[in-house]
Kinemage of the C-alpha trace (Angstrom):
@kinemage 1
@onewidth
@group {chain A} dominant
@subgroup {mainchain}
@vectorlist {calphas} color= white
{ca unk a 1} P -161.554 -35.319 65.281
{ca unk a 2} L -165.392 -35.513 66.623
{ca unk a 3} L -165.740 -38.792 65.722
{ca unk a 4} L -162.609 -40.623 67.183
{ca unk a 5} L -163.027 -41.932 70.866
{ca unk a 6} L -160.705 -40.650 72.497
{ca unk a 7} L -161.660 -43.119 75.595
{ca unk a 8} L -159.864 -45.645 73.912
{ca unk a 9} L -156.483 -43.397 74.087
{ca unk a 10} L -156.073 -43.440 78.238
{ca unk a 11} L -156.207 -39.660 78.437
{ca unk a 12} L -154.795 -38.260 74.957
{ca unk a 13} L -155.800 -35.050 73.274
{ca unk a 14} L -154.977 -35.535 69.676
{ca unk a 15} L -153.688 -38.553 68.039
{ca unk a 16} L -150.236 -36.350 67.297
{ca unk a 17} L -149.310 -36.873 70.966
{ca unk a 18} L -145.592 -38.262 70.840
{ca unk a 19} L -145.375 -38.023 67.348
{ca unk a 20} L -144.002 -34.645 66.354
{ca unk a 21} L -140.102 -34.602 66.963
{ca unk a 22} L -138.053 -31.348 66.688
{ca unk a 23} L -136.945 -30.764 63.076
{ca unk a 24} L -134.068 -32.313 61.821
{ca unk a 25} L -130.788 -30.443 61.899
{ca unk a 26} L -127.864 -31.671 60.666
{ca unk a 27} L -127.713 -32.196 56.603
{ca unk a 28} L -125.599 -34.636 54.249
{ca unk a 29} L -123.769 -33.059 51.206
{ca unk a 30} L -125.015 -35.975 49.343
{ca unk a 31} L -127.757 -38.129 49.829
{ca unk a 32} L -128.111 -41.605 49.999
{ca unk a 33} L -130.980 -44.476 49.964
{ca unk a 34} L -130.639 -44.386 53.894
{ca unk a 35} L -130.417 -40.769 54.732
{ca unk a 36} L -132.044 -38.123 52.422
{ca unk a 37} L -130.281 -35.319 54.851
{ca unk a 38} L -133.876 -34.148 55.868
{ca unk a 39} L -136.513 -36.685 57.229
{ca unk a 40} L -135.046 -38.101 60.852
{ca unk a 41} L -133.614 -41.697 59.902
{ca unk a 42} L -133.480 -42.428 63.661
{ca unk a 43} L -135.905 -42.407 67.474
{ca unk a 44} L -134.404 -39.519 69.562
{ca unk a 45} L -132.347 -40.410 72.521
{ca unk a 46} L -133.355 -41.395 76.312
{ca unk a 47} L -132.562 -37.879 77.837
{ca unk a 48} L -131.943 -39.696 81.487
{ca unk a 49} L -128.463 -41.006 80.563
{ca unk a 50} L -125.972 -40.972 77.943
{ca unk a 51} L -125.866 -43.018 74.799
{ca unk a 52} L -123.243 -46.077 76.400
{ca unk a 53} L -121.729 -48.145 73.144
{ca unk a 54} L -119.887 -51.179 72.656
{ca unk a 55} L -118.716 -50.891 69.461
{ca unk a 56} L -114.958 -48.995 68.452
{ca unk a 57} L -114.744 -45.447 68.227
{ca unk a 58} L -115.124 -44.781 64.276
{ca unk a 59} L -111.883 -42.931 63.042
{ca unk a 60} L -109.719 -45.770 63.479
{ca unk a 61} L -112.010 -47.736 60.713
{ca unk a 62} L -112.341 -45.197 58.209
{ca unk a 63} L -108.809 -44.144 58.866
{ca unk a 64} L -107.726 -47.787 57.548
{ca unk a 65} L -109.871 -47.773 54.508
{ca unk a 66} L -109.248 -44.316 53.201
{ca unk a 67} L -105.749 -45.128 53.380
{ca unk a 68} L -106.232 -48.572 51.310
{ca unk a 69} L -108.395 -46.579 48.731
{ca unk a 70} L -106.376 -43.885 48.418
{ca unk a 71} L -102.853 -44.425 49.557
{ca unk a 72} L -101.990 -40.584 48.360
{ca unk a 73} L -103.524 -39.681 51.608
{ca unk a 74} L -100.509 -39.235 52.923
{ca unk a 75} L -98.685 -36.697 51.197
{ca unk a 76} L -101.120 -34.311 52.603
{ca unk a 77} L -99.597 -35.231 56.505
{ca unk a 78} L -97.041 -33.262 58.003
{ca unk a 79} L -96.194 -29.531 59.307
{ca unk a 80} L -97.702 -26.532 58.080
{ca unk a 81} L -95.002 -23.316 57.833
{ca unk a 82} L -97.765 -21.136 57.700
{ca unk a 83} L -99.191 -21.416 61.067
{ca unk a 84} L -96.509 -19.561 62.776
{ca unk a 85} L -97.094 -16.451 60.774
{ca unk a 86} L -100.909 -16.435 61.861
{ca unk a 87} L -100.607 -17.417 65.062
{ca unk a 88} L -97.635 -14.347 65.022
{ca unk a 89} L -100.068 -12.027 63.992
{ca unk a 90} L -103.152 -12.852 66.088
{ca unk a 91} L -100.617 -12.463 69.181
{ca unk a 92} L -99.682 -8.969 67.780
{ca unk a 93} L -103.190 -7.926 66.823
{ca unk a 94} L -104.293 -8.472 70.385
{ca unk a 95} L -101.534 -7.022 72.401
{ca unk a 96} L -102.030 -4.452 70.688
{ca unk a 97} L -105.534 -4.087 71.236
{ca unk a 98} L -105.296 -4.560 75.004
{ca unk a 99} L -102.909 -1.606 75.163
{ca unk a 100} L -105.186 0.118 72.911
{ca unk a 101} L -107.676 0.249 75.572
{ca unk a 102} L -105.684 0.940 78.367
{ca unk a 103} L -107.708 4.195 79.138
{ca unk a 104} L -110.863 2.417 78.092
{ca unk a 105} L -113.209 1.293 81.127
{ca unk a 106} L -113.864 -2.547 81.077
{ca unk a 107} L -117.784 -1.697 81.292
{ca unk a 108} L -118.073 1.076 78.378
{ca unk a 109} L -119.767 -0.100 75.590
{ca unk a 110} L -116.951 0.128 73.640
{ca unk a 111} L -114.642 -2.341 75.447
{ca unk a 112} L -117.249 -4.963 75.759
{ca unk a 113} L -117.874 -5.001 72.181
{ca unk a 114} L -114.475 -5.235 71.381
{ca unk a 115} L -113.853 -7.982 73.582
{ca unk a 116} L -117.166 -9.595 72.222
{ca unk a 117} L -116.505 -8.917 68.392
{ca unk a 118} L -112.588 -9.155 68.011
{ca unk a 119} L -111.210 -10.370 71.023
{ca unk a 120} L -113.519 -13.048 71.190
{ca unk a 121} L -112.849 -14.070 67.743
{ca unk a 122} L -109.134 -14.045 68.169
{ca unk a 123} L -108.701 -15.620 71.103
{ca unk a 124} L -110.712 -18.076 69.817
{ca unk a 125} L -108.412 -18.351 66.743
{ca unk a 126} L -105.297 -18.743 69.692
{ca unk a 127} L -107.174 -21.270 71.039
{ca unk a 128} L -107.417 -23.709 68.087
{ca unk a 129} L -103.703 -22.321 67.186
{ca unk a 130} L -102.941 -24.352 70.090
{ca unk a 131} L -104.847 -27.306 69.106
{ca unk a 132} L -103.139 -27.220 65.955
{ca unk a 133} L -99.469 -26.653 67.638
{ca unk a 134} L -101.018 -29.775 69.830
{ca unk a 135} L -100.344 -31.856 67.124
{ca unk a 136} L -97.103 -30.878 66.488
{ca unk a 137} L -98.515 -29.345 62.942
{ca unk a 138} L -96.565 -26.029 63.049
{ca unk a 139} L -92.634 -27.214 63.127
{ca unk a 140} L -91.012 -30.296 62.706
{ca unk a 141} L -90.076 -31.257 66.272
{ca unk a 142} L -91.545 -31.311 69.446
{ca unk a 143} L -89.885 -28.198 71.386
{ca unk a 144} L -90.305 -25.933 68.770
{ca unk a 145} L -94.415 -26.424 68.662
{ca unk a 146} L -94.475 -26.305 72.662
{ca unk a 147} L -93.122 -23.132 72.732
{ca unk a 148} L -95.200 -22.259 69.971
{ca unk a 149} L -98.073 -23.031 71.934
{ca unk a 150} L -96.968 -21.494 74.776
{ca unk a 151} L -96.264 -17.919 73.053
{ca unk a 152} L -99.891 -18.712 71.622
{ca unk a 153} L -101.126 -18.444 75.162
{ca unk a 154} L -99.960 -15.357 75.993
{ca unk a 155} L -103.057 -12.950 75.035
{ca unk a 156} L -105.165 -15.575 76.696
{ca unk a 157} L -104.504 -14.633 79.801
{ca unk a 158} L -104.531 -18.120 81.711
{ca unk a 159} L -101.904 -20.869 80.908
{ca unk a 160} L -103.534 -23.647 79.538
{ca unk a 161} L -101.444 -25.268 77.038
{ca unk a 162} L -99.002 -27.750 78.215
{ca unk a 163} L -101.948 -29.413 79.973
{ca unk a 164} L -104.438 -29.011 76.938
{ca unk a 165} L -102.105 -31.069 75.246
{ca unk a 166} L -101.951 -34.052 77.042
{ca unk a 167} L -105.764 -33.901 78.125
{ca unk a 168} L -106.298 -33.553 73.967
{ca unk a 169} L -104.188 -36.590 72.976
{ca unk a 170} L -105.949 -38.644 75.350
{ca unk a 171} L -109.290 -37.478 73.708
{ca unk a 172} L -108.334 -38.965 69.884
{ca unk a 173} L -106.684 -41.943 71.430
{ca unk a 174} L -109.239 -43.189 73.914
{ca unk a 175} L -112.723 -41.040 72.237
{ca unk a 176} L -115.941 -41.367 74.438
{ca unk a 177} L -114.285 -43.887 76.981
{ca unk a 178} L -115.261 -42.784 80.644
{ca unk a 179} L -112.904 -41.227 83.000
{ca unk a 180} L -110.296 -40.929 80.073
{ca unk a 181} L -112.023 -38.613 77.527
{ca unk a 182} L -112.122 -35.149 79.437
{ca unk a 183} L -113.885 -33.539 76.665
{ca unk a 184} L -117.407 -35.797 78.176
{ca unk a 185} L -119.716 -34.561 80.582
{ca unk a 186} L -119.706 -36.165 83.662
{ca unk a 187} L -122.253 -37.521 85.590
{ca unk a 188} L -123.191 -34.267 87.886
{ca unk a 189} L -123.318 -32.044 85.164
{ca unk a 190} L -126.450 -34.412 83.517
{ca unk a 191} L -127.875 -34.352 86.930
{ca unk a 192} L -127.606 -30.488 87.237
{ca unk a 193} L -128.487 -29.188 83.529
{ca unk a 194} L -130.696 -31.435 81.579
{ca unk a 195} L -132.670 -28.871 81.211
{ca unk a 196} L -133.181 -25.551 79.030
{ca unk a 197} L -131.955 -23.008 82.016
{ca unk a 198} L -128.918 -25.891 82.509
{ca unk a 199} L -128.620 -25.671 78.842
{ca unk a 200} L -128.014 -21.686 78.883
{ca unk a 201} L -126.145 -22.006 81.704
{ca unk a 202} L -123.582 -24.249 80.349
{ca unk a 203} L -123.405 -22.676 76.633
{ca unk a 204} L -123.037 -19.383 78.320
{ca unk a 205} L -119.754 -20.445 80.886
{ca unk a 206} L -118.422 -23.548 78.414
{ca unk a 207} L -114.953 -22.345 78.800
{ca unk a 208} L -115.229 -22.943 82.502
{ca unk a 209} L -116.235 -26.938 81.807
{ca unk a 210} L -113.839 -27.415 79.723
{ca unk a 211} L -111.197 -25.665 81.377
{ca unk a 212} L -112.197 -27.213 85.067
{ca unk a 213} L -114.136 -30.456 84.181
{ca unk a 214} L -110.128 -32.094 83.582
{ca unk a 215} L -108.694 -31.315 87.065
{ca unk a 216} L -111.709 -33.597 88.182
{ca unk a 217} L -111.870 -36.215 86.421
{ca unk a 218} L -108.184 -37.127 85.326
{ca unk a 219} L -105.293 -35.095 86.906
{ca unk a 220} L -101.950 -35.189 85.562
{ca unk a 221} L -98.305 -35.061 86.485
{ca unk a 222} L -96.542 -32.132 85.830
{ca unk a 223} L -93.986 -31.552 83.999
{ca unk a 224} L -91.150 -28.665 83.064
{ca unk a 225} L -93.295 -27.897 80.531
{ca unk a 226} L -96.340 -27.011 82.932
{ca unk a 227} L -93.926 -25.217 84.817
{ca unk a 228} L -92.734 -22.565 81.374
{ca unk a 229} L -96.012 -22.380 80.501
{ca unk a 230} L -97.097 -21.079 84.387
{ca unk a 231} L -93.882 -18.962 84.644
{ca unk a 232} L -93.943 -17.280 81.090
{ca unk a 233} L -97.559 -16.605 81.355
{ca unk a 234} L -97.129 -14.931 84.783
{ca unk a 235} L -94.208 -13.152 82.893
{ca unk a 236} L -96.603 -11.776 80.570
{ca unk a 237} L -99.297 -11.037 82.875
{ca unk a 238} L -96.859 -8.734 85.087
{ca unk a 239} L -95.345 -7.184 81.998
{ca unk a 240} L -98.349 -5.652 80.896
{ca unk a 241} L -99.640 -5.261 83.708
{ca unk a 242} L -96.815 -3.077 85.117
{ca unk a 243} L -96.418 -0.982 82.033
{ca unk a 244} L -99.697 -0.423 81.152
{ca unk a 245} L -102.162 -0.956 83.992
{ca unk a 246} L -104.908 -3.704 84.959
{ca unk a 247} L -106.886 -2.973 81.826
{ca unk a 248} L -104.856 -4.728 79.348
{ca unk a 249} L -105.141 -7.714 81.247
{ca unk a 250} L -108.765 -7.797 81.786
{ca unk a 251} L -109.303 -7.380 78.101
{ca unk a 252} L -107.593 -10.306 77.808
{ca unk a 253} L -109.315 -12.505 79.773
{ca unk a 254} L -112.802 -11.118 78.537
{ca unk a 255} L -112.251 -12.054 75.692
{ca unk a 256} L -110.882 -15.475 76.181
{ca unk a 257} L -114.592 -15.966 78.466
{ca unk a 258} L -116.493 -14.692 75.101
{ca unk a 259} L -114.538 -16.817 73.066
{ca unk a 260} L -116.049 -19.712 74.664
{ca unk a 261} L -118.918 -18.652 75.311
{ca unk a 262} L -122.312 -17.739 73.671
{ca unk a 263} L -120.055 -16.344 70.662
{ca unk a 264} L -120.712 -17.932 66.606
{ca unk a 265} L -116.972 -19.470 66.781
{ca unk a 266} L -117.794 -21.489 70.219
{ca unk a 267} L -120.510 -23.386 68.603
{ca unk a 268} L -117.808 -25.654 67.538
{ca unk a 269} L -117.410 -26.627 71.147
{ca unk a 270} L -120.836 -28.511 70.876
{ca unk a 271} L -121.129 -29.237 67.048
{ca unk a 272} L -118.053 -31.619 67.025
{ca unk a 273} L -118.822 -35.080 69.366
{ca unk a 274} L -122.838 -34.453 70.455
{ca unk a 275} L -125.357 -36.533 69.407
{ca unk a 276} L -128.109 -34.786 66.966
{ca unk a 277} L -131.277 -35.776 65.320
{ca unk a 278} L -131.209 -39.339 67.091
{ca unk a 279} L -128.001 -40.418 65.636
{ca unk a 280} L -125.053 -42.482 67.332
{ca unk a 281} L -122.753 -40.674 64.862
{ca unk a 282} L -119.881 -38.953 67.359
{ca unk a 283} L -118.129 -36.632 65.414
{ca unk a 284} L -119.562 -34.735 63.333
{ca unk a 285} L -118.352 -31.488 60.526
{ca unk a 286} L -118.930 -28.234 59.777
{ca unk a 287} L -117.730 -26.901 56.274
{ca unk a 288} L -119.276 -23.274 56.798
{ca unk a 289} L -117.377 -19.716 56.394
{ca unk a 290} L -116.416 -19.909 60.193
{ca unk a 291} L -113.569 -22.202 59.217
{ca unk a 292} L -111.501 -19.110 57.903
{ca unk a 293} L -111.327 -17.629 61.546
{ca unk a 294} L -110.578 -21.485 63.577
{ca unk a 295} L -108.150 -23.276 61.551
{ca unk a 296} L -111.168 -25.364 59.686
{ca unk a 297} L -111.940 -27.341 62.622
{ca unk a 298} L -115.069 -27.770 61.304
{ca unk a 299} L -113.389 -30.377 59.253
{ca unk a 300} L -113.950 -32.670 62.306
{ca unk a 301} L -114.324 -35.986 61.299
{ca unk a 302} L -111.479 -35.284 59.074
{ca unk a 303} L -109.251 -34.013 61.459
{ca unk a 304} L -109.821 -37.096 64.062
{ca unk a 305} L -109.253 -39.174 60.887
{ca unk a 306} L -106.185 -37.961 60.589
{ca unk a 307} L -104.735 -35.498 62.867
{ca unk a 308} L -101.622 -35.345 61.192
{ca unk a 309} L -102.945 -33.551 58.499
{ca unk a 310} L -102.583 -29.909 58.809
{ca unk a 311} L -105.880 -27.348 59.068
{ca unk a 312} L -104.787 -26.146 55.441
{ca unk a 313} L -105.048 -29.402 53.717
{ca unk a 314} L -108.540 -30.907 55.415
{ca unk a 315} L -110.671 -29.281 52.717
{ca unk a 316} L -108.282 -31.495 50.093
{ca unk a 317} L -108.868 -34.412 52.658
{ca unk a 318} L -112.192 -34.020 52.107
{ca unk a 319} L -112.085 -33.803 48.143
{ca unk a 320} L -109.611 -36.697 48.037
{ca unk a 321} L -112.307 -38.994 49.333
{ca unk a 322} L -115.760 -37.598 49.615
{ca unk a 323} L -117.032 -41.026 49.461
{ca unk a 324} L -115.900 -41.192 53.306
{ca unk a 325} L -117.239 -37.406 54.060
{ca unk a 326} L -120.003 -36.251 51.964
{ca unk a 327} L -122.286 -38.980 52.765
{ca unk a 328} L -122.215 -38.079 56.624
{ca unk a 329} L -124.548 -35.382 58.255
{ca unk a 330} L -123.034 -32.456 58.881
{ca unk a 331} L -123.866 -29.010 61.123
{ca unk a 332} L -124.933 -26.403 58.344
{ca unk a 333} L -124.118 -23.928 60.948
{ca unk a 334} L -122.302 -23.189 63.867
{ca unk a 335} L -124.322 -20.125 65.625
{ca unk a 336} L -127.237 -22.334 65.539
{ca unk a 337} L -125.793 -25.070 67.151
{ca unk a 338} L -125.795 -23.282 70.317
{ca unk a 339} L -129.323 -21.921 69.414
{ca unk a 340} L -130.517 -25.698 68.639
{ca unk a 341} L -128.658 -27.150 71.408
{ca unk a 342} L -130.450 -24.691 74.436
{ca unk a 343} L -134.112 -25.038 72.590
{ca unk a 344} L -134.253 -28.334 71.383
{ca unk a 345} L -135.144 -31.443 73.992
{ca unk a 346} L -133.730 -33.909 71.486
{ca unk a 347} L -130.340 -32.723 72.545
{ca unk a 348} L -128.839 -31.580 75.979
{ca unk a 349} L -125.408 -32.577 78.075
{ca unk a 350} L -127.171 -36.454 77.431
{ca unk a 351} L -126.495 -36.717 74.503
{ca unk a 352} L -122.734 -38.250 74.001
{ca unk a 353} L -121.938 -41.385 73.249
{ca unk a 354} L -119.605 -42.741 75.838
{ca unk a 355} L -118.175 -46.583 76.167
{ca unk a 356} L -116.306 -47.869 79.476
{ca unk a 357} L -112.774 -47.954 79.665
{ca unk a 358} L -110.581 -50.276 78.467
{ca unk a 359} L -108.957 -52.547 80.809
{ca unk a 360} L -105.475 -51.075 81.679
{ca unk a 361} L -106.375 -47.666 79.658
{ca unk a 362} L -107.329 -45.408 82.818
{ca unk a 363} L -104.194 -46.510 84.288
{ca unk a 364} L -102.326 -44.747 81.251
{ca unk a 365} L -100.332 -41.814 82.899
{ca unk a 366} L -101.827 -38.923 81.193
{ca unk a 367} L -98.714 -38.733 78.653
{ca unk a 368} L -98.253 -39.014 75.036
{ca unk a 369} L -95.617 -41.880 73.525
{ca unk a 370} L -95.011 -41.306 69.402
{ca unk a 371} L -94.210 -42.504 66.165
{ca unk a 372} L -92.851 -40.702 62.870
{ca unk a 373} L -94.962 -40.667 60.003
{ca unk a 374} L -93.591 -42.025 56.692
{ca unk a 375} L -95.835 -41.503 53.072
{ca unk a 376} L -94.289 -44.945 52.471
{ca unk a 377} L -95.783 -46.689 55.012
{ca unk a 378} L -99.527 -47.135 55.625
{ca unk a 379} L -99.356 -48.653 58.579
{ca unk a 380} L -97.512 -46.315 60.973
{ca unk a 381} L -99.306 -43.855 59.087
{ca unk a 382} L -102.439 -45.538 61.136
{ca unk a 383} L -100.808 -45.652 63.927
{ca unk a 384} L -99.577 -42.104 63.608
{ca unk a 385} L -102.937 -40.426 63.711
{ca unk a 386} L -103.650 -42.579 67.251
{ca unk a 387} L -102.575 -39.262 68.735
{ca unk a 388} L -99.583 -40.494 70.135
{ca unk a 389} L -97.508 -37.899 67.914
{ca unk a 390} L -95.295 -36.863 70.884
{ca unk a 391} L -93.395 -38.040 74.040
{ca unk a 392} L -92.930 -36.265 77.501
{ca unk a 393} L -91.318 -39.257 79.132
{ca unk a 394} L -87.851 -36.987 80.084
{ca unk a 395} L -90.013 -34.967 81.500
């Protein structure tokens, strides 16, 4: 270095400066002349703004040509019988545990770390239960998953689900378009934390976005269906509440914060649509041991594929065509997702990829209109897994 002169480098201490970029961190299950699932294949992002695209949102695409390559795709659509029994269970398990600590303070050690460790975990469990019921994936008709859903709610304290649902459709049918997709950050929240505090702030109170963020940016009419979720959760709430104190309750809720907050299952909340290592890719997977305890979400590109396919038959997605799958970079972990996400400057609330909306699509009422899926018949199949599984329009 004490010969170079560094006059001719306008101020520059080493001749690394701008160089060194944060290692890479997703990986590819197989590697390819393009992507060798460790050196970065692409510049990192423009922090100031998100990543605005032009092009269609990618499921549709691959959706079409797995279905032309492998036609069988379709046997693996429709309900799942065994997602009542868990979701059964998990209600059960934490009832139970609320009651359980009754006579517990809420700031002991020993509540806390319960709420952390198990109520954390299963209410996050309830809350992609409900994603799953979302899609109509645990019965056969419509009524029968909404109440599903709803008794899903219960041990979460808050209803949410009639109005995840429609919020959640609109996010596979309309992905990344502004003022539509309530999953995106908005504007204020890139202004407010693009930075590492921002960053900690808004891994540690997630739930809260995603739970408030909708209300702002695309309200919906409500339905009966808002209405027995509200009453039969303030059912519940009373219930226990009157037989066995406030405690119950608070557990409850605790637990539904952790579960969206800095806890290893909420990492999925930023591994699925942000932007890593550079790349416009938008969804991205997960195929780690976490799957077990969230209804393999991880399985993300494979689930926005084809969201008729049930949680218990993604991983056979997957084998059926890893040509589609295995070839695009994946999150080896989701922990570290929140870890990478607060420390790294190549990603922050910048980086999704969002496109305009469609002419005519933000004037879509904030309801669902659906089609029945037939093995036969490829192309409803495609049309099937636009989200549009369900219709409120009585309501």
């Amino acid at each position: 270095m004490s010969g170079i002169d560094f006059s001719l480098y306008g101020g520059a201490e080493s001749l690394d400066e701008g160089k060194k970029r944060s290692p890479r961190r997703t990986v590819v299950n197989q590697v390819t002349p393009k992507d060798d699932g460790i050196s970065h294949v692409q510049a990192p992002q423009d922090p100031s703004d998100f990543l605005w695209l032009m092009t269609e949102e990618p499921h549709r695409s691959r959706r079409t040509a797995i279905l032309k390559a492998h036609p069988e795709v379709t046997k693996l659509m429709g309900y799942e019988p065994l997602t009542k029994y868990v979701v059964f269970a998990v209600v059960a398990l934490q009832i139970a545990l609320s009651i359980a600590l009754c006579r517990t303070h809420p700031l002991s050690p020993t509540f806390i770390l319960c709420a952390y460790a198990i109520g954390g975990t299963a209410n996050h469990n309830l809350f992609l239960a409900i994603h799953e019921i979302t899609h109509n994936l645990a019965f056969r008709g419509v009524a029968p998953n909404k109440l599903l859903a709803i008794f899903a709610n219960f041990p979460i304290g808050i209803p949410y689900s009639a109005a995840f649902k429609r919020y959640h459709i609109e996010h596979h049918k309309f992905l990344g378009q502004d003022g539509i997709d309530t999953d995106l950050p908005t504007r204020l929240e890139l202004l407010c934390l693009n930075n590492v505090l921002g960053k900690v702030f808004f891994a540690t109170f997630q739930i809260l976005f995603y739970a408030l963020r909708p209300t702002f940016v695309r309200s919906q009419t409500l339905t009966r269906w808002h209405a027995l979720n509200l009453f039969a959760q303030l059912a519940f709430d009373y219930v226990l509440v009157s037989l066995f104190g406030v405690r119950p309750l608070v557990y409850l809720i605790m637990s539904s914060f952790f579960a969206g907050s800095l806890h290893p299952c909420a990492g999925h909340f930023i591994a699925e649509h942000y932007l890593w290592d550079g790349l416009a890719q938008e969804t991205y997977s997960y195929y780690g041991p976490l799957n077990v305890l969230a209804y393999n979400v991880g399985y993300h590109n494979e689930h926005h594929d084809f969201p008729s396919i049930p949680w218990t038959r993604l991983p056979a997605l997957r084998a059926l065509a890893p040509e589609y799958y295995d070839t695009l970079p994946a999150h080896p972990s989701w922990p570290m997702v929140i870890v990478n996400f607060i420390r790294d400057p190549e990603v922050g609330l910048f980086a999704r990829a969002k496109r305009l909306a469609k002419a005519g699509a933000a004037a879509v009422p904030s309801t669902s209109h659906g089609v029945e899926v037939s093995s036969g018949m490829a192309r409803r199949a495609v049309d099937s897994q636009e989200g549009t599984e369900d219709s409120d329009k009585s309501d």
